[in-house]
N, C-alpha and C positions, 0 to 999 in steps of 0.2 A: 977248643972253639976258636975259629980263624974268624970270626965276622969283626969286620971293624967299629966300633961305635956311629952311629948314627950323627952328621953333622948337622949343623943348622944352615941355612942358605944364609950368605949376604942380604941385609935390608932390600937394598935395589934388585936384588934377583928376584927377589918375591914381590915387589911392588910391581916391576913390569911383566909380572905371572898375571894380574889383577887387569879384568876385560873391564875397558873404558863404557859407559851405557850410553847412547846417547838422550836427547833429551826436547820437547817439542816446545819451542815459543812461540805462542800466540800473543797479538798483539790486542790489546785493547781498547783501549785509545789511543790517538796520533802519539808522535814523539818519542819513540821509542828507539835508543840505541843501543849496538851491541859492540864489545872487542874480543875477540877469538885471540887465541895463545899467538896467532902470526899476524894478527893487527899489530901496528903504531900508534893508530887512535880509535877510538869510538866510530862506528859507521850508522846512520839511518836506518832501520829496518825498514824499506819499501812494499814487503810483500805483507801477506796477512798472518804468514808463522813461517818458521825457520826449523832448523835443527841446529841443536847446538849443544855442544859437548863441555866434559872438563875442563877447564881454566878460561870460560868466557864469560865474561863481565857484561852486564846489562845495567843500561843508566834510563831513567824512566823523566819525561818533563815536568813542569807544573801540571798538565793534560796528564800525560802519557798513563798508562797502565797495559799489564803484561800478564800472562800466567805462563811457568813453566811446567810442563809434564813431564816425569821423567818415567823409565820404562821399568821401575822398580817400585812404583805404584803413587810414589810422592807427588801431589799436584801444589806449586806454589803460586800464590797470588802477590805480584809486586806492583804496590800503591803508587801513586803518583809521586813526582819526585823522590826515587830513591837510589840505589846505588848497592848491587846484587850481584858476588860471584859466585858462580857454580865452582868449586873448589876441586870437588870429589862426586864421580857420579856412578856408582858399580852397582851391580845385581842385590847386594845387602846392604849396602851402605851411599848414604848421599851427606856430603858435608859443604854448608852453605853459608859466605860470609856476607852478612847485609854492614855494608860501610855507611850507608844513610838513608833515610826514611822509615816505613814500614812494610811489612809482608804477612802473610796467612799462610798457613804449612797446613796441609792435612798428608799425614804419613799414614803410611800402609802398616810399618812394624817400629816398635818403639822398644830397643833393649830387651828384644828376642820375646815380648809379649806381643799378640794382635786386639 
């Protein structure tokens, strides 16, 4: 038998295998900011929803409220004054860090149960 054993891929080869989803921000009330992975700072969301993808960060005011939809069924709700990155946003998996205030998660699949 000539077959070679099967290798494992490097980490980063199978992480950038992994298709980025993107994800819909509605604005809620005024005062809502976002920073995308190629901001410097926080910008005003102007419009009434965006698209917005992994590593963008949402800062919400004393006003401000937000809901992100993302295309893998998770719809979150960010509270007024909080502070919300989209970390991770793929077809099975969404990984989300709230650095302050609060949020409302309604997921689609929770640990391969619906």
């Amino acid at each position: 038998n000539n077959q070679k054993p099967a290798q494992n891929k490097p980490y980063t080869e199978i992480k950038n295998e992994t298709v980025s989803q993107s994800s819909l921000l509605t604005v809620i009330n005024n005062n809502v900011q976002v920073k995308t992975k190629e901001d410097t700072e926080l910008k005003e969301v102007l419009d009434k929803s965006m698209t917005v993808y992994a590593g963008t960060a949402i800062k919400t005011s004393l006003t401000g409220r937000a809901v992100v939809e993302a295309e893998n069924g998770t719809t979150t709700a960010i509270d007024k004054n909080s502070e919300f990155t989209i970390e991770e946003a793929g077809e099975n998996k969404s990984v989300i860090y709230l650095a302050a205030g609060s949020l409302w998660a309604k997921l689609q699949k929770v640990f391969g149960w619906r």
